[in-house]
C-alpha positions as CSV (number, residue, x, y, z in Angstrom):
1,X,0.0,0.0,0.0
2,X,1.1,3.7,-1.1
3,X,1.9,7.0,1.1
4,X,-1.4,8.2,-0.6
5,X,-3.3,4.6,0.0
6,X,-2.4,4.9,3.6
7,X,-3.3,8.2,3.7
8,X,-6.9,7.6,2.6
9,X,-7.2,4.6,4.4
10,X,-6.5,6.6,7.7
11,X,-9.0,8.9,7.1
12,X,-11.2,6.4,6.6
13,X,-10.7,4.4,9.9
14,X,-10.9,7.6,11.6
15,X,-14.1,9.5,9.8
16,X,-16.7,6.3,9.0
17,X,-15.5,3.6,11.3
18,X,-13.2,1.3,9.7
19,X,-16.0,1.9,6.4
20,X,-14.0,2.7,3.0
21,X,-13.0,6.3,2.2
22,X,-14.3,6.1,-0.9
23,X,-17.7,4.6,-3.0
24,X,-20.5,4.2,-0.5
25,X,-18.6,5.9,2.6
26,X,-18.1,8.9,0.5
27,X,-21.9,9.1,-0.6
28,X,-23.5,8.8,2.7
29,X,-24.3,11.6,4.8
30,X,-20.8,13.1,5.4
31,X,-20.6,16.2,7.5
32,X,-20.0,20.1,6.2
33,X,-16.4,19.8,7.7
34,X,-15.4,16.9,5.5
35,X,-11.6,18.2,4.4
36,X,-10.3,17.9,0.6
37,X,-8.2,14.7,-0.2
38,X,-6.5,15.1,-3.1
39,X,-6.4,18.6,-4.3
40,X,-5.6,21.3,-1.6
41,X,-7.1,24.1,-2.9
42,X,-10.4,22.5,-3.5
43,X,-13.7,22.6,-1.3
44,X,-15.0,18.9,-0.1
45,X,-18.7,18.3,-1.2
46,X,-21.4,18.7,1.2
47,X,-23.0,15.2,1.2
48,X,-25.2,15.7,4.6
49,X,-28.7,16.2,2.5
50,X,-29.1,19.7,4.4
51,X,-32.0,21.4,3.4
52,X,-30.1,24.3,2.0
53,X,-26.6,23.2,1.3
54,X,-23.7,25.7,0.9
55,X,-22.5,26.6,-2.6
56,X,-19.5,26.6,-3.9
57,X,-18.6,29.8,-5.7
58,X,-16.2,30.6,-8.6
59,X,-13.5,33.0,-8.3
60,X,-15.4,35.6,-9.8
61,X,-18.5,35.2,-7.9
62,X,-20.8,35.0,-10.6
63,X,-21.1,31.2,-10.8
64,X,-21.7,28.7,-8.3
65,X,-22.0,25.0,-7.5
66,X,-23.9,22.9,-5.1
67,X,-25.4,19.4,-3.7
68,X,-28.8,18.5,-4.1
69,X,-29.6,15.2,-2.4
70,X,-32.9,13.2,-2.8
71,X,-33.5,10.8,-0.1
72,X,-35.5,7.5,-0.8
73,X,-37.3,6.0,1.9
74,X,-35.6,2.6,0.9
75,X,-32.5,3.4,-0.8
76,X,-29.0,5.3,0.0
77,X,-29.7,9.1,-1.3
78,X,-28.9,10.2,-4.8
79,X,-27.2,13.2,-5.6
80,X,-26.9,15.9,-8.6
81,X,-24.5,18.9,-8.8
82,X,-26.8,21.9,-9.3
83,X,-24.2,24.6,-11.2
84,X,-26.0,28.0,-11.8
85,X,-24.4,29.9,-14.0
86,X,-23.3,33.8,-14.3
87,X,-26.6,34.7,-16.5
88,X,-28.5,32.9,-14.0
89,X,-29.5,29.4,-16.3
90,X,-29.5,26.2,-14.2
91,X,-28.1,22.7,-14.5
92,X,-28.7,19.6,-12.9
93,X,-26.1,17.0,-13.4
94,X,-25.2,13.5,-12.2
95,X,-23.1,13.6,-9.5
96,X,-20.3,10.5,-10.1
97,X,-20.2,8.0,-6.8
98,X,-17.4,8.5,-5.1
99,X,-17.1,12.1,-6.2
100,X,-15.4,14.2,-2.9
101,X,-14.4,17.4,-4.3
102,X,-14.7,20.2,-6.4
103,X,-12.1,23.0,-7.7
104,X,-13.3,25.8,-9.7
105,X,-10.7,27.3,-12.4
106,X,-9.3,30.6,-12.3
107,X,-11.2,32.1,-14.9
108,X,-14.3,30.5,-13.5
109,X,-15.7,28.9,-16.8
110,X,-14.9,25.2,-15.8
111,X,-14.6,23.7,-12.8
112,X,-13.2,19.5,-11.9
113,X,-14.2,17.0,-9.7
114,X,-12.1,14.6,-8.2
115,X,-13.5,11.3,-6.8
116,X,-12.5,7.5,-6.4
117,X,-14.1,4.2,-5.7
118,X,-12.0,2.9,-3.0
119,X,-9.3,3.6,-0.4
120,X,-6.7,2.5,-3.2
121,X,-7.7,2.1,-6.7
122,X,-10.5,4.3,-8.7
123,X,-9.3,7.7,-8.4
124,X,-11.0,10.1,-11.3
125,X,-11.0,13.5,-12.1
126,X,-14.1,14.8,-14.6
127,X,-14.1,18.2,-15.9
128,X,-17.0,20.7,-16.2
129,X,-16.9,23.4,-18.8
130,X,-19.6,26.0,-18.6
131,X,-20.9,27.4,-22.3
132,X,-23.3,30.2,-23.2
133,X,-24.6,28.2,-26.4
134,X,-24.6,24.6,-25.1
135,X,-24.7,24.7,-21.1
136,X,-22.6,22.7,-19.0
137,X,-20.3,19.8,-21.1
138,X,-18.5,17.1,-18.7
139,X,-15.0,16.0,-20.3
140,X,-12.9,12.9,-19.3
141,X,-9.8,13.9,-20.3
142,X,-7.6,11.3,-18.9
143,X,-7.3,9.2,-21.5
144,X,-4.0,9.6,-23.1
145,X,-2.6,9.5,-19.6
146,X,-4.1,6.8,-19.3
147,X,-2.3,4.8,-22.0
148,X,1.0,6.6,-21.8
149,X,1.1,5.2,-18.0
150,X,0.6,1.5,-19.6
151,X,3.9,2.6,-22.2
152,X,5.8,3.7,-19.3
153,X,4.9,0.9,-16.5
154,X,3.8,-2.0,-19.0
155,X,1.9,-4.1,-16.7
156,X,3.1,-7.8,-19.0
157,X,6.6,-6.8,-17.6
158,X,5.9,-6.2,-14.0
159,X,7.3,-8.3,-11.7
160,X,5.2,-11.2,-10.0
161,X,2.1,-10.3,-12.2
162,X,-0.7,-12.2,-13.7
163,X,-0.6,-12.5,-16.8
164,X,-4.3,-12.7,-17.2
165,X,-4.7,-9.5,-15.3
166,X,-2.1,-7.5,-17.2
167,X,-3.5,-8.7,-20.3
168,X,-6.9,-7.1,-19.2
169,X,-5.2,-3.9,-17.5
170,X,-3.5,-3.1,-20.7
171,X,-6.1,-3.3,-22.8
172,X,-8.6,-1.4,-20.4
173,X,-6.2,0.7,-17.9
174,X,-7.2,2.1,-14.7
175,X,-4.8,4.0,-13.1
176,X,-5.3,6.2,-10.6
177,X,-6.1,9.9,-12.1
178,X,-6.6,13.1,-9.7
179,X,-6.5,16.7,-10.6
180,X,-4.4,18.9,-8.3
181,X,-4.6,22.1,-10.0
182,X,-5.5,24.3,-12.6
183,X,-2.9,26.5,-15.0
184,X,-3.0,30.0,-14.8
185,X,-4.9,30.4,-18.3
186,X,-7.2,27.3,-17.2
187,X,-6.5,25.7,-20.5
188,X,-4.8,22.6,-18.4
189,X,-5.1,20.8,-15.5
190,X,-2.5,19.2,-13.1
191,X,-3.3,15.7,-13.4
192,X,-1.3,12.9,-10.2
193,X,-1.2,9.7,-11.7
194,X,-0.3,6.5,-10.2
195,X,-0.6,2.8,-10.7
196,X,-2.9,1.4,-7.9
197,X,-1.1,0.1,-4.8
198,X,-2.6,-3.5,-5.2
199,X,-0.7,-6.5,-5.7
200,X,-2.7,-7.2,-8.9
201,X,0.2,-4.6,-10.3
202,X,2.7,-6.5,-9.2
203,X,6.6,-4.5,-9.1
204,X,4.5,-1.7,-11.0
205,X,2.0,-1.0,-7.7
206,X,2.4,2.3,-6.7
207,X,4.5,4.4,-9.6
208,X,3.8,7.5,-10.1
209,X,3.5,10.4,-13.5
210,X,2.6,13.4,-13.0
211,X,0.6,15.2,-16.5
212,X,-0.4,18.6,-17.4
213,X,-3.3,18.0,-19.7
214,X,-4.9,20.3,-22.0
215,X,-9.1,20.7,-21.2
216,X,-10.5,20.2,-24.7
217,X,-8.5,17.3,-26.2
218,X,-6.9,15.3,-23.1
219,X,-3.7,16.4,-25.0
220,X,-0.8,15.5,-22.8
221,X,1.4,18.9,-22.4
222,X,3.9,18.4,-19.7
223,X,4.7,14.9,-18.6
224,X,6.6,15.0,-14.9
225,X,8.4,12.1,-13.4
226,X,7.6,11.2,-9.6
227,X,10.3,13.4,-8.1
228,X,9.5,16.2,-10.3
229,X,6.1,16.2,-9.2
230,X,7.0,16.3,-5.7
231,X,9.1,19.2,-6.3
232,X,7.1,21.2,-8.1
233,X,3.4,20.1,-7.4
234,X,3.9,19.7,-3.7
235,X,1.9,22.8,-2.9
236,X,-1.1,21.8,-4.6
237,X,-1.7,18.4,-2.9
238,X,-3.7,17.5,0.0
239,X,-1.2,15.2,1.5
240,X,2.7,14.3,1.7
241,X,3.9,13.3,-2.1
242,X,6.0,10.6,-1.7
243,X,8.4,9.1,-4.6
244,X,7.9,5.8,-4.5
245,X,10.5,2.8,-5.0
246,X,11.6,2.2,-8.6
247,X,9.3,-0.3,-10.7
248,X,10.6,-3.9,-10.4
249,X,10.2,-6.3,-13.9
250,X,10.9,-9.7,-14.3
251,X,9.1,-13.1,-13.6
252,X,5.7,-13.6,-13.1
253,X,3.8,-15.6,-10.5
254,X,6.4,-15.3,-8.0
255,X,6.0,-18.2,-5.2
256,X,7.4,-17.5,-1.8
C-alpha cells in the first residue's frame, strides 16, 4: 500500500468507522467539515442532504455549484451537482459515486471534480466546462494518460504479475487519475497519476507520473516524473507526495 493509499485509508478508519474512504462511505451523509483529499485548494462536497446546502462559488462570484440530495425511503440518497451559471441558467447534473471534491478554475468557466471508488484504486477527475450556447459539457480527459502510463509501466513486464490480469489492465487501464490544479490560463489541468497500490500490479503498484493536460482534447502537455512532481506540485496536494521505489520487472507468479 502507497503513502497516498495509507493516507486515505486513515482517514477512513478515523471518519466512517473502519468503512471505505471512498464509493458508498463517500456518498453517505458526510458532514460540512469533511476536508479535501486530493487537491488542496479545492472545497469537499457537502454530502449531509441539508436542506439548504452551501455553494460553492467561482472566483469571480458569478457562478456557483452545489449538492442536491434526494432521499429515498428505501434506498442510500442520490445526488446531482446543481451549477447555476453567471446569466443565471440552471443545470442539474449526475453527480459521479465516489465524487469528494470540487475546484473551480481561475477564470471560472470550468470547474473539476475529483473522486475515487475505494481507499486505493478508482481515483478520477471529470471536468465541467460551462458554455453560453450549449450549457454545462463534462470531459474525461484522462485518457492519453491513461495509456501513456501503460507505455511507461507496461503491466506484461511487472514483476510477480498475472498474466491474465495484465492482459486485461492493458487493454482497459485504470490507473489512478486526480486533478491537483489548474494553469494560470485554465486551459490545463495538473493531473497525479499512479498505478494502484494493489498487488494485482505487481513490481509496478504504486508508480507515479505526474501530466499537465490540456481541457479540450486530453492532450498531454507536460509529462513530470515522480520526483519532479514532488518538487514542483507539492503545494497543490492534500497530503505528503512521496516518490515511490523504482518499478521492479521480471518473472511472473512469483512463489514465496
Amino acid at each position: 500500500m502507497g503513502p497516498l493509499a495509507v493516507v486515505l485509508l486513515c482517514l477512513g478508519i478515523g471518519l466512517f468507522m473502519a468503512e471505505p474512504l471512498h464509493g458508498v462511505a463517500v456518498q453517505q451523509q458526510s458532514p460540512p467539515t469533511e476536508q479535501p483529499i486530493w487537491a488542496k485548494r479545492s472545497t469537499a462536497l457537502d454530502l449531509s442532504c441539508t436542506a439548504h446546502p452551501p455553494a460553492i462559488t467561482a472566483p469571480d462570484h458569478q457562478s456557483s455549484v452545489e449538492v442536491i440530495c434526494s432521499l429515498h425511503k428505501d434506498d442510500d440518497p442520490t445526488y446531482v451537482l446543481r451549477v447555476i451559471t453567471a446569466d443565471h441558467h440552471l443545470f442539474d447534473l449526475p453527480l459521479e459515486e465516489g465524487a469528494h471534491e470540487l475546484l473551480w478554475a481561475p477564470n471560472s468557466k470550468s470547474f473539476f471534480v475529483n473522486g475515487g471508488e475505494s481507499a486505493y484504486s478508482g481515483f478520477f477527475v471529470s471536468v465541467y466546462e460551462m458554455d453560453s450556447s450549449t450549457g454545462v459539457r463534462k470531459r474525461t480527459l484522462t485518457g492519453a494518460a491513461q495509456r501513456d502510463m501503460v507505455k511507461s509501466f507496461p503491466p506484461c513486464k511487472a514483476w510477480n504479475r498475472d498474466d491474465d490480469e495484465c492482459a486485461r489492465i492493458t487493454r482497459e487501464p485504470q490507473y489512478n487519475m486526480s486533478g491537483l490544479g489548474w494553469t494560470e490560463d485554465s486551459s490545463a489541468v495538473y493531473v497525479f497519476a499512479e498505478v494502484p497500490c494493489s498487488s494485482s500490479y505487481g513490481g509496478i503498484m504504486c508508480q507515479v507520473l505526474g501530466y499537465e493536460l490540456n481541457v479540450r482534447s486530453g492532450r498531454i502537455l507536460k509529462r513530470l516524473p515522480a520526483q519532479q512532481v514532488k518538487q514542483e506540485w507539492a503545494q497543490f496536494a492534500a497530503w505528503d507526495i512521496r516518490v515511490p521505489d523504482p518499478p521492479k520487472y521480471g518473472a511472473a507468479h512469483v512463489t514465496w
